[in-house]
N, CA, C and O atoms as a CHARMM CRD file, in Angstrom:
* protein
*
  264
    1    1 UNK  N     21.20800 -10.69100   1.57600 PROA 1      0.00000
    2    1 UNK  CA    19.85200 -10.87900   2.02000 PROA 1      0.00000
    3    1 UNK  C     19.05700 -11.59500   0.92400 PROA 1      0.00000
    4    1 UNK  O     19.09700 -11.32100  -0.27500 PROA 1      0.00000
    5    2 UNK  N     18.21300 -12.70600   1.60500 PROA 2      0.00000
    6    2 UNK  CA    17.63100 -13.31600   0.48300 PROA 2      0.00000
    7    2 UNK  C     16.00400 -12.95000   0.01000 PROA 2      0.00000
    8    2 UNK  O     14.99600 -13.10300   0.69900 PROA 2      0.00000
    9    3 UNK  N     16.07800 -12.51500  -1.13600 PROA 3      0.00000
   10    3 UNK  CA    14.89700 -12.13000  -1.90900 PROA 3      0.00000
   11    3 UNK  C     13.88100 -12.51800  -1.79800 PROA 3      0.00000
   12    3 UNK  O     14.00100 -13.70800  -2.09100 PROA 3      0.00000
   13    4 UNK  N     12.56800 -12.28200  -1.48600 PROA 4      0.00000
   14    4 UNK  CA    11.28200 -13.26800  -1.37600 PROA 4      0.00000
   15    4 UNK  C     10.26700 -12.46200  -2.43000 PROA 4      0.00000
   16    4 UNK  O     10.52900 -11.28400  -2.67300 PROA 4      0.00000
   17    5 UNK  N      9.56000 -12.84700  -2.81200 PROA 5      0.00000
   18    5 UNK  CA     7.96900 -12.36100  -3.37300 PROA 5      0.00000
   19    5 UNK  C      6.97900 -12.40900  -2.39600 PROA 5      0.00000
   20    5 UNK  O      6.95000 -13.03300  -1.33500 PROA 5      0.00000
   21    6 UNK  N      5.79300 -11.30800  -3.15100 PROA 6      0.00000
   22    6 UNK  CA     5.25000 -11.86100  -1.69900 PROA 6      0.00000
   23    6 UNK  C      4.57200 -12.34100  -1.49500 PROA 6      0.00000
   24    6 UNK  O      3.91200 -12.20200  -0.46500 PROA 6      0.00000
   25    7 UNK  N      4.30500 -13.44400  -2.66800 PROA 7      0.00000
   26    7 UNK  CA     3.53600 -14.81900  -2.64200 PROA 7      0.00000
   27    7 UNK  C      4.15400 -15.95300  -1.38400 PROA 7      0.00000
   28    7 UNK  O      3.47500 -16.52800  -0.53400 PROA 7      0.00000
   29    8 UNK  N      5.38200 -16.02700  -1.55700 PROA 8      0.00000
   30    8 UNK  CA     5.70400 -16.33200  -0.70700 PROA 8      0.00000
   31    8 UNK  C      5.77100 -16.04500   0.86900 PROA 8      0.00000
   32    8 UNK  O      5.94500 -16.88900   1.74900 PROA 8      0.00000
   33    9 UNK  N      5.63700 -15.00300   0.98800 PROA 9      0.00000
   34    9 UNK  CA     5.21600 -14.16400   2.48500 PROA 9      0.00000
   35    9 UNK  C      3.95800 -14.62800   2.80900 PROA 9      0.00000
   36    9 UNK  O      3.88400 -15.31700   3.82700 PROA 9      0.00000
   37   10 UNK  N      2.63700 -14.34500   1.98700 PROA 10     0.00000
   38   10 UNK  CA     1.30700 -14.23200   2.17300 PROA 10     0.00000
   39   10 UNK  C      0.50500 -15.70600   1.89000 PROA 10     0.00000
   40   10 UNK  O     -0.62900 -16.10100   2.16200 PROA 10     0.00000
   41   11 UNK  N      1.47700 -16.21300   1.32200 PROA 11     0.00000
   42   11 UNK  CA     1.02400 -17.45300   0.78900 PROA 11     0.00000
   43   11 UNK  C     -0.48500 -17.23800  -0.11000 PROA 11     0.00000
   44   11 UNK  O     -0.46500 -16.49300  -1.09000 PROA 11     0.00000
   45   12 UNK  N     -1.91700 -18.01500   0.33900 PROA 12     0.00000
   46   12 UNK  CA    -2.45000 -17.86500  -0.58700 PROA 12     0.00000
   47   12 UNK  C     -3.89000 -16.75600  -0.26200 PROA 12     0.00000
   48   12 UNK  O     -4.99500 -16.71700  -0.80300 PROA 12     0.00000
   49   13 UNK  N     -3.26800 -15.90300   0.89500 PROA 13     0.00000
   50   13 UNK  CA    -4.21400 -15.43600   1.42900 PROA 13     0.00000
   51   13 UNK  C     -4.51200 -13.88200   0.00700 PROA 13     0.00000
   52   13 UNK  O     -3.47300 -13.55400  -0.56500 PROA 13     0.00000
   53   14 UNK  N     -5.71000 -13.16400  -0.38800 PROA 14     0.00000
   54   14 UNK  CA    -6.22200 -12.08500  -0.69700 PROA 14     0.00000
   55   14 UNK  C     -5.61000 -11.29400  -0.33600 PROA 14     0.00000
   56   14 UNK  O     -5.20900 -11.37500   0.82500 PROA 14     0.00000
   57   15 UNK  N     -5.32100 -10.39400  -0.97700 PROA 15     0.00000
   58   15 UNK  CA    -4.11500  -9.62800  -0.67600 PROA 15     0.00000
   59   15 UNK  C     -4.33000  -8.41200  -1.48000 PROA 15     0.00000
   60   15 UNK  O     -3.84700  -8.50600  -2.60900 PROA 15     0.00000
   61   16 UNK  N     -4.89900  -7.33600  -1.22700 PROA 16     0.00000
   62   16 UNK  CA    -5.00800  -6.07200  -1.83400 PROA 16     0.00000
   63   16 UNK  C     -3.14700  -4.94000  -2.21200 PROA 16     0.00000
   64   16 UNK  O     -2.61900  -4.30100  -1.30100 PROA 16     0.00000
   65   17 UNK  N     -2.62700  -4.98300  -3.46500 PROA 17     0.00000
   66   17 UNK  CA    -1.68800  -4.12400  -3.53100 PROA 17     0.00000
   67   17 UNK  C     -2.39700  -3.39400  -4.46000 PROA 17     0.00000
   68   17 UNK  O     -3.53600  -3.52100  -4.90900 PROA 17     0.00000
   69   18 UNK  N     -0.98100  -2.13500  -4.78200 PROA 18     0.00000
   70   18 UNK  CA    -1.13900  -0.99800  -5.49000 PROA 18     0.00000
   71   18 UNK  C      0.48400  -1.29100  -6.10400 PROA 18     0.00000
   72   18 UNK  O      1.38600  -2.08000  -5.82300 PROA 18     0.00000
   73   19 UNK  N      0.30200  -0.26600  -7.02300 PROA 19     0.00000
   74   19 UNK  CA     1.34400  -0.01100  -8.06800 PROA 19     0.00000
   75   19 UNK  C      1.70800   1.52400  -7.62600 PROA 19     0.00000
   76   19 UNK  O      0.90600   2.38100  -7.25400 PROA 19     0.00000
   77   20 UNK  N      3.51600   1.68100  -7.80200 PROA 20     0.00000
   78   20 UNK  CA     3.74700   2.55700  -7.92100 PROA 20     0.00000
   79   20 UNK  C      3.10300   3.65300  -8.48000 PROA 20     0.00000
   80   20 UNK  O      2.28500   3.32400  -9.33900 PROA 20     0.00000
   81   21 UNK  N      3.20300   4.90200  -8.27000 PROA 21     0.00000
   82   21 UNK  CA     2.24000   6.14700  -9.03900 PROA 21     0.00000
   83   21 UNK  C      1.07800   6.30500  -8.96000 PROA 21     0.00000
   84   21 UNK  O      0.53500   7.25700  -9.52100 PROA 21     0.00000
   85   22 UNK  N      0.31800   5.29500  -8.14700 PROA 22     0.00000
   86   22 UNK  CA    -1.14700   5.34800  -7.40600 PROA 22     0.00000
   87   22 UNK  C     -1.39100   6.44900  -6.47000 PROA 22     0.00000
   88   22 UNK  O     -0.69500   6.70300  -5.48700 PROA 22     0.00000
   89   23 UNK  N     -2.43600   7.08300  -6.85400 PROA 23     0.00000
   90   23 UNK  CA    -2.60800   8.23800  -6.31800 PROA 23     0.00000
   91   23 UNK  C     -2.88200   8.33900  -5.25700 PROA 23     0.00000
   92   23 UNK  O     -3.74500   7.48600  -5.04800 PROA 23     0.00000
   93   24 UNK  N     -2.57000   9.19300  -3.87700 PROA 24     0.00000
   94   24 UNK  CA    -2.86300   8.92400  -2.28200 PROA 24     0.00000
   95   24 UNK  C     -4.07700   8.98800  -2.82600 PROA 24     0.00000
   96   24 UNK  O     -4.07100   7.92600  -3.44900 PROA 24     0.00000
   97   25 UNK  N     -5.47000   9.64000  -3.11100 PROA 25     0.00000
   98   25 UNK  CA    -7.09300   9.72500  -3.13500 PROA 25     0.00000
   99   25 UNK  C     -7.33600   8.29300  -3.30200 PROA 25     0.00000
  100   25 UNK  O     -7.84500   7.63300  -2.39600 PROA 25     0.00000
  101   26 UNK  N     -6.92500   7.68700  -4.64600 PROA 26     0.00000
  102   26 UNK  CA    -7.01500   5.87400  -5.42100 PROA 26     0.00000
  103   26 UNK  C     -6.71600   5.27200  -4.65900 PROA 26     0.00000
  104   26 UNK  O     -7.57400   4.44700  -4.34400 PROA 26     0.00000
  105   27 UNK  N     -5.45500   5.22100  -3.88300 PROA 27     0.00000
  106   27 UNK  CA    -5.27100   4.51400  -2.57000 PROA 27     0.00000
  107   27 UNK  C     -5.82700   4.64500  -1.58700 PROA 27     0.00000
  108   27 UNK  O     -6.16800   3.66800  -0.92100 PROA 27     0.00000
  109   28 UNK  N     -6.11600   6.09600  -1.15800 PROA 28     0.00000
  110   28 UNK  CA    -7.45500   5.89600   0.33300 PROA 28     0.00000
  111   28 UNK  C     -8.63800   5.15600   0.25400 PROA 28     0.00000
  112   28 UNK  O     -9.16700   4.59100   1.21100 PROA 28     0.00000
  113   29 UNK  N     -9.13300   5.16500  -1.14000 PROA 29     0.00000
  114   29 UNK  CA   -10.52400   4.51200  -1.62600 PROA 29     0.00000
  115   29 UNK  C    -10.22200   2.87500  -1.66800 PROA 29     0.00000
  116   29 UNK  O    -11.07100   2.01900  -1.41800 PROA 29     0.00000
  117   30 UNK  N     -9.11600   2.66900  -1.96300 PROA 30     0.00000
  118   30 UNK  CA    -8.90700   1.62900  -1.86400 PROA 30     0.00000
  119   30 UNK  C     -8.98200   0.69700  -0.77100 PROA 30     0.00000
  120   30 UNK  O     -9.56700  -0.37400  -0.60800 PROA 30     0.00000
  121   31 UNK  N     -8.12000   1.50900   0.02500 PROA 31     0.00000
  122   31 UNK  CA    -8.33400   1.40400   2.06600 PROA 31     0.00000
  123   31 UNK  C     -9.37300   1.51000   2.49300 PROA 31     0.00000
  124   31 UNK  O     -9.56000   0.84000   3.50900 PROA 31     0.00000
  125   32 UNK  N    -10.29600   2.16800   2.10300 PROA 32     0.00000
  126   32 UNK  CA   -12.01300   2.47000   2.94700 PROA 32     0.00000
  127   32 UNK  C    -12.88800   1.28400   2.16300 PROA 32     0.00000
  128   32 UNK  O    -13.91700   0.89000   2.71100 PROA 32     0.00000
  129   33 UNK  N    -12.60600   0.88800   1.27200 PROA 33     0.00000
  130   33 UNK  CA   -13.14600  -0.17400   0.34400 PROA 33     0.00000
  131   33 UNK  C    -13.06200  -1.41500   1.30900 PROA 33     0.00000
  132   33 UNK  O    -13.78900  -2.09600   2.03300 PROA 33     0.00000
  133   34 UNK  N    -11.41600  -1.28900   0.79200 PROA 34     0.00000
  134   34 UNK  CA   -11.39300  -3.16700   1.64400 PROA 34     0.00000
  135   34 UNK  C    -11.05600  -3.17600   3.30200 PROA 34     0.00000
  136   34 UNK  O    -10.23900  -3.96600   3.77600 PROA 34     0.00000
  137   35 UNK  N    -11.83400  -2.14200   4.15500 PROA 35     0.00000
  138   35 UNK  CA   -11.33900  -1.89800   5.65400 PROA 35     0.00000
  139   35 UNK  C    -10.11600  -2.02600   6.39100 PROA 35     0.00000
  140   35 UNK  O     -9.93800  -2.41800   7.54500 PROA 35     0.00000
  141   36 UNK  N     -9.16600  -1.55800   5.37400 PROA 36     0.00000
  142   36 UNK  CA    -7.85000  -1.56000   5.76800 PROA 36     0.00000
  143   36 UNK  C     -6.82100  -0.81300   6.12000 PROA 36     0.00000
  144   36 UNK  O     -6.47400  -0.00900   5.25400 PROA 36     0.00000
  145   37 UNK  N     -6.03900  -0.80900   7.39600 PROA 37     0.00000
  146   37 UNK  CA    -5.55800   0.44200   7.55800 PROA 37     0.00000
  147   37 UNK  C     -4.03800   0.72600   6.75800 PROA 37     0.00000
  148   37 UNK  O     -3.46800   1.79000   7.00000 PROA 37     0.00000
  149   38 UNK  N     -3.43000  -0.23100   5.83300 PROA 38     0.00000
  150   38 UNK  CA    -2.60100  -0.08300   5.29600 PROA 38     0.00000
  151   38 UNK  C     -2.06500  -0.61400   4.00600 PROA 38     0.00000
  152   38 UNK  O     -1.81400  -1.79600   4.24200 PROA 38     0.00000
  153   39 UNK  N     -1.80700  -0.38900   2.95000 PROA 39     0.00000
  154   39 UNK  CA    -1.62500  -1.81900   1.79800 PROA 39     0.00000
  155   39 UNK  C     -0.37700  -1.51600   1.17100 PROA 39     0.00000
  156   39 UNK  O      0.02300  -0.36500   1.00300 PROA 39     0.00000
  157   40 UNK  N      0.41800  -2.85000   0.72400 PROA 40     0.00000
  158   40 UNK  CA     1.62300  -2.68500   0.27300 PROA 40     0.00000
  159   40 UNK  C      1.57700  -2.90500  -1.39000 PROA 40     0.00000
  160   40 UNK  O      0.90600  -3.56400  -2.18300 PROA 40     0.00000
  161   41 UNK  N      3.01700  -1.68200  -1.45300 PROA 41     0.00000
  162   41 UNK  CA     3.15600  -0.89000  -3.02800 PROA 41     0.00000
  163   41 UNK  C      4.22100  -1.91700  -3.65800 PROA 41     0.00000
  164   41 UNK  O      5.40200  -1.97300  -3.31400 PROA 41     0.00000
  165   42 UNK  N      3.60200  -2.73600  -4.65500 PROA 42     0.00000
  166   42 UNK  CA     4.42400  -3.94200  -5.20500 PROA 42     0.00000
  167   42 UNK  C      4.78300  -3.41700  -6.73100 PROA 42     0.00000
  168   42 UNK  O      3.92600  -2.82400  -7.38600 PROA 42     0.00000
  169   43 UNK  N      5.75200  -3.60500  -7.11600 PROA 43     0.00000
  170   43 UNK  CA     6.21000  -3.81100  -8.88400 PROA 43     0.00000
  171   43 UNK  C      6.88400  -4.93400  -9.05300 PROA 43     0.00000
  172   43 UNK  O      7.88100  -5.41600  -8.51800 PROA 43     0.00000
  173   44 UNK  N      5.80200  -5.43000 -10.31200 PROA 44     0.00000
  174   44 UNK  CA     6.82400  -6.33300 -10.82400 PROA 44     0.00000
  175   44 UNK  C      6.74400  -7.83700  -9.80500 PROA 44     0.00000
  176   44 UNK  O      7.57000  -8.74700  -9.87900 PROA 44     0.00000
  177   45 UNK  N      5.66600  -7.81600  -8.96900 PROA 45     0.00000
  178   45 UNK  CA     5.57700  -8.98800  -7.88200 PROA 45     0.00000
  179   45 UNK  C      6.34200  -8.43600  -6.79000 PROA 45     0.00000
  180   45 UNK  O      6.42700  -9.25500  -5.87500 PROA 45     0.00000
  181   46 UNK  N      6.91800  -7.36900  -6.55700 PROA 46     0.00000
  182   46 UNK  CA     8.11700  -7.32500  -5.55100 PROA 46     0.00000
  183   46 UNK  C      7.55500  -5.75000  -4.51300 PROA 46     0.00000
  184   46 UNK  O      7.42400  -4.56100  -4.80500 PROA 46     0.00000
  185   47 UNK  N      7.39100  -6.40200  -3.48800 PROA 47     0.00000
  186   47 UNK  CA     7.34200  -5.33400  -2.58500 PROA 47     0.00000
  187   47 UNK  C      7.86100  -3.99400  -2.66400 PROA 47     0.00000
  188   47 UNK  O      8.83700  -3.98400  -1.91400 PROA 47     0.00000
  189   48 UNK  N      7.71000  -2.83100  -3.19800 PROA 48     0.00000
  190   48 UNK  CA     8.32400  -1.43100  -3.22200 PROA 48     0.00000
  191   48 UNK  C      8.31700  -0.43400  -2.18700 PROA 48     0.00000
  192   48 UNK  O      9.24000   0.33000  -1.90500 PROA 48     0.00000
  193   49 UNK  N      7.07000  -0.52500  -1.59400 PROA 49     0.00000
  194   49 UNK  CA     7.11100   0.32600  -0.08600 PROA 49     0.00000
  195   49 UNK  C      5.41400  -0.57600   0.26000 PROA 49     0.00000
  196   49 UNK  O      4.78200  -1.58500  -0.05400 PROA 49     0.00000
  197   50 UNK  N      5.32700   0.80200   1.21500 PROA 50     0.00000
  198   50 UNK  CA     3.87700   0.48500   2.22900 PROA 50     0.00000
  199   50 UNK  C      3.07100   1.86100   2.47900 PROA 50     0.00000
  200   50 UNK  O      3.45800   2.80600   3.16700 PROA 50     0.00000
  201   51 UNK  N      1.76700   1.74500   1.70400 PROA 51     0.00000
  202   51 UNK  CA     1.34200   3.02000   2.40600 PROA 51     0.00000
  203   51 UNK  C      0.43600   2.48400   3.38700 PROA 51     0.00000
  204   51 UNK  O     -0.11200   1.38400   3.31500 PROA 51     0.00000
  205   52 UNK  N      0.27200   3.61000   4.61100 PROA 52     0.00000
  206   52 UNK  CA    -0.35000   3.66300   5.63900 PROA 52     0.00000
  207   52 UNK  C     -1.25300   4.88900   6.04600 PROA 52     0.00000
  208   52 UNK  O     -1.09600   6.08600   5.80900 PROA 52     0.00000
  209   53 UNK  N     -2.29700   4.18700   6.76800 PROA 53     0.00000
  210   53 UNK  CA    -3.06200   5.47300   7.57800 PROA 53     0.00000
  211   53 UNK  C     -2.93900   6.48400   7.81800 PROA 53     0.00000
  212   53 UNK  O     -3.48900   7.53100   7.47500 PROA 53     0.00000
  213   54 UNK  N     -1.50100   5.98600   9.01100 PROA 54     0.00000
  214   54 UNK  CA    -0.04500   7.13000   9.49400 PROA 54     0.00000
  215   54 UNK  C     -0.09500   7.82000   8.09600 PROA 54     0.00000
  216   54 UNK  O     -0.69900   8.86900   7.87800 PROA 54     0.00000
  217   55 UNK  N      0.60000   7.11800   7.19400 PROA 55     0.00000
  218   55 UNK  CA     1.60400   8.16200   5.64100 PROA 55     0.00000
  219   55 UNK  C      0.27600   9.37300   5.38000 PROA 55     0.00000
  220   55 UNK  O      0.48100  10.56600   5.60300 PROA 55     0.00000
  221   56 UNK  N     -0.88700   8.92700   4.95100 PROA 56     0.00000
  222   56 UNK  CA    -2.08600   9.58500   4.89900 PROA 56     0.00000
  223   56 UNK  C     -2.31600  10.40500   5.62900 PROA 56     0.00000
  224   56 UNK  O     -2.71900  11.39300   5.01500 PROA 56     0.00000
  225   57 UNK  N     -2.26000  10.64900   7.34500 PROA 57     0.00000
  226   57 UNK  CA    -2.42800  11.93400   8.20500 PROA 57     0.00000
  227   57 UNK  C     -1.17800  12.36300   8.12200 PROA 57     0.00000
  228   57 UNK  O     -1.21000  13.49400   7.63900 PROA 57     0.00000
  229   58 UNK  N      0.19900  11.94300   8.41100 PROA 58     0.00000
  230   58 UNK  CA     0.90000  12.69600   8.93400 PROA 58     0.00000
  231   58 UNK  C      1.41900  13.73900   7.47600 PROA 58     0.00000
  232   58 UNK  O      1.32700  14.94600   7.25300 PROA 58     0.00000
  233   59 UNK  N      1.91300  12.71100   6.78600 PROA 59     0.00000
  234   59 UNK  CA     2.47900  13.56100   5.35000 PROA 59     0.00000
  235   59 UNK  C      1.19400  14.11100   4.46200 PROA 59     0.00000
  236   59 UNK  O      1.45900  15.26900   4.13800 PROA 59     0.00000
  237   60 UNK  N      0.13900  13.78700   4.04300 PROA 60     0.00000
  238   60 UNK  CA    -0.87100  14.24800   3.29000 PROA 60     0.00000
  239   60 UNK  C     -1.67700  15.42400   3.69400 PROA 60     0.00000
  240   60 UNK  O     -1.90400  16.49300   3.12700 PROA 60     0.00000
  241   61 UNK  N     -2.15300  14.78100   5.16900 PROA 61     0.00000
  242   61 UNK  CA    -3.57700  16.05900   5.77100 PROA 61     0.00000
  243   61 UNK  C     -2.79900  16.55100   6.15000 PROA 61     0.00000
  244   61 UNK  O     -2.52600  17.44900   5.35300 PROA 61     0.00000
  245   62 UNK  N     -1.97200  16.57500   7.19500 PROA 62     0.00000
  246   62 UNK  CA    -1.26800  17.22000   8.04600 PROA 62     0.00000
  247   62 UNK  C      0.26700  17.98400   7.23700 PROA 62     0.00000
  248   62 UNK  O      1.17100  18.62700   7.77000 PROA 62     0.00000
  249   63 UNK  N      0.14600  17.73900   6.33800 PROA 63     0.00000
  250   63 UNK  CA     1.31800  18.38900   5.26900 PROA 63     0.00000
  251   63 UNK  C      0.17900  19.39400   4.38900 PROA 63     0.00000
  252   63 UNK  O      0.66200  20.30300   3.71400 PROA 63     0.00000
  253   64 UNK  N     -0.88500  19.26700   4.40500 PROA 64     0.00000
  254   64 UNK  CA    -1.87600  20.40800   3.54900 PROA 64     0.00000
  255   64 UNK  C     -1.48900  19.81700   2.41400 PROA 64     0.00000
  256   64 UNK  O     -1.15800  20.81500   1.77400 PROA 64     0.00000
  257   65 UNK  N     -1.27100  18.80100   1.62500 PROA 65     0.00000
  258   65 UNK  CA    -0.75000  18.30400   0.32300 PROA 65     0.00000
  259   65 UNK  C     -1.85600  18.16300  -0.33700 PROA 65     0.00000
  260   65 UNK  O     -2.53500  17.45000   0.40100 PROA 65     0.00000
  261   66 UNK  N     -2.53800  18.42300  -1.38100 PROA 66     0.00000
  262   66 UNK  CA    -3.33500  18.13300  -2.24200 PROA 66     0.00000
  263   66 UNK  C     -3.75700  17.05700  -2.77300 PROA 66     0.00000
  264   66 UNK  O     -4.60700  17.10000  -3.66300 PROA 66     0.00000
């Protein structure tokens, strides 16, 4: 499978990420900031995961997680 950045995906559009170890709270604020329901977790330029709205109710509120 061939590797992309995700400059290359997004080209030159604004693009809100986070870094690994970002805290779900730092990341919700982040989401209510820039009206977004989801933003992707990059290292290093390279896509690592995706948090979401979903990840936020189902695993966070709905897990009672702190």
């Amino acid at each position: 499978m061939q590797e992309r950045t995700i400059l290359s995906i997004i080209g030159a559009q604004n693009t809100v990420t986070l870094q690994p170890g970002t805290t779900v709270c730092a990341a919700a604020k982040v989401m209510a900031q820039h009206r977004i329901g989801a933003v992707p977790v990059t290292e290093k330029g390279r896509l690592v995961g995706i948090f979401t709205e979903r990840d936020l109710m189902n695993r966070v509120i709905a897990g009672d997680i702190d």
